[in-house]
NUVEXLO-258732 format. One record per residue (C-alpha): x, y, z. Coordinates in nm, 2 decimals. Layout:
N
<east->X	north->Y	up->Z>
...
END
This chain:
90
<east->0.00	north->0.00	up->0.00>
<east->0.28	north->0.24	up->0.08>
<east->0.45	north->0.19	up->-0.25>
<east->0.19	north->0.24	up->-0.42>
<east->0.12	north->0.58	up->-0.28>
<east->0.48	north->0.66	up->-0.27>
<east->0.44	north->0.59	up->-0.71>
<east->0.15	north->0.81	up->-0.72>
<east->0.27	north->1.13	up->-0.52>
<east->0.66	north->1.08	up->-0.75>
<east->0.71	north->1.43	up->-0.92>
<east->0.88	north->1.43	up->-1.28>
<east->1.12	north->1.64	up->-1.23>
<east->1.36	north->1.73	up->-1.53>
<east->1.64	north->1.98	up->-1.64>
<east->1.66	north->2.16	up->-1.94>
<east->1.97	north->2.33	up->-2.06>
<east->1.89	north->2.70	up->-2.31>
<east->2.13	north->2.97	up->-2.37>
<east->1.98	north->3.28	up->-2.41>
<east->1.98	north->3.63	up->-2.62>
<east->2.13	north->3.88	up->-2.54>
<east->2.41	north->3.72	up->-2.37>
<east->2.50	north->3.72	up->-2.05>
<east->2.81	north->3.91	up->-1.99>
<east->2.75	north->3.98	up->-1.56>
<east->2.65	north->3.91	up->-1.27>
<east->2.34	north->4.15	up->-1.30>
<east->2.24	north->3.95	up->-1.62>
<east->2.25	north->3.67	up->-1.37>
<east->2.07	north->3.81	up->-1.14>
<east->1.81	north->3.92	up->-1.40>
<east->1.73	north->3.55	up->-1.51>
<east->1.75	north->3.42	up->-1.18>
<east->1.55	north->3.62	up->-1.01>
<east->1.24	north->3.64	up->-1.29>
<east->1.26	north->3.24	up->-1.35>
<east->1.22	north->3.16	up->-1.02>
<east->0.86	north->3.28	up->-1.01>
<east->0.74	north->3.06	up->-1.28>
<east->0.51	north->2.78	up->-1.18>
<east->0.70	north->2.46	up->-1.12>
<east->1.06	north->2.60	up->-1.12>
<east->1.29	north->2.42	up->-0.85>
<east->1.61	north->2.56	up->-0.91>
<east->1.80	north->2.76	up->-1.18>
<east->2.19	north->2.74	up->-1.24>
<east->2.36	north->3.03	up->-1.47>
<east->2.70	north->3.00	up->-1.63>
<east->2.84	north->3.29	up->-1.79>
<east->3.12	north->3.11	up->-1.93>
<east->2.93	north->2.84	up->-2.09>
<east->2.62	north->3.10	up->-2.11>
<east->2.39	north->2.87	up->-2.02>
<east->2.08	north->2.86	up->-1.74>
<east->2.02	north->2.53	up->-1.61>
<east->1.68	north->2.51	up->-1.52>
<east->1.52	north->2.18	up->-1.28>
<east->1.16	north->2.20	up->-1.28>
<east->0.87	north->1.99	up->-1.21>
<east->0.72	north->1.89	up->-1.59>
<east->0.36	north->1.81	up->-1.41>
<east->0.38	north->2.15	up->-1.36>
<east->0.53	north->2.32	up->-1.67>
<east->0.73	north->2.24	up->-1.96>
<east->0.99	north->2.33	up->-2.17>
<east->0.79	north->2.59	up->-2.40>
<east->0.65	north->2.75	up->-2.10>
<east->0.97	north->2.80	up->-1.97>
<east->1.14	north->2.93	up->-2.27>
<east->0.81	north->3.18	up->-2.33>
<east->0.90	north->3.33	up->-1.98>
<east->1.18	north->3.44	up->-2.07>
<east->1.04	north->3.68	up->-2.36>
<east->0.83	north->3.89	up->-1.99>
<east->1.22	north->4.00	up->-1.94>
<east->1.33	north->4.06	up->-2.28>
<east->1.51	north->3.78	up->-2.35>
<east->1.51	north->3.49	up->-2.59>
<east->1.60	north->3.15	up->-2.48>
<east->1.68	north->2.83	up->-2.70>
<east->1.68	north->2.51	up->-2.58>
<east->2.01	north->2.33	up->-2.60>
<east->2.12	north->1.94	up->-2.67>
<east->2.32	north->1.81	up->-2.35>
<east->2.62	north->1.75	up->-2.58>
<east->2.62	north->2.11	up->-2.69>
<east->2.68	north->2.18	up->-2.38>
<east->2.94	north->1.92	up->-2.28>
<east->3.16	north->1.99	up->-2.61>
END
């Protein structure tokens, strides 16, 4: 009984990696993402990196999903394009 109950209240929780228009050159662009994306519904956590310029972004996908996400960005003038994990890793 308890695993089943355990199954049912599992979140899907993913990551999705974007790089984003302009780039982000600071630590107030940083701030800037950070601090708009982490009012969006279903957001856990968000990770920039200037040097790869990428935002990391967890998020519960019973909550949102990844064209939600990347539309948020556009209430802050930015763009965002979603990027391949090996992108990123190259």
């Amino acid at each position: 009984m308890l695993l089943m109950a355990a199954v049912t209240m599992a979140k899907d929780i993913k990551t999705v990696v974007v790089t984003t228009e302009p780039q982000m050159h600071c630590e107030s662009c940083e701030k800037k993402i950070k601090n708009n994306l982490r009012f969006e519904k279903g957001v856990k956590k968000i990770e920039t990196n200037i040097e790869t310029q990428t935002v990391t972004i967890t998020y519960d996908a019973d909550k949102t999903t990844v064209e939600k996400l990347l539309k948020s960005f556009e209430k802050f003038n930015y763009k965002a394009r979603k990027l391949e994990v090996n992108t990123v890793l190259d």
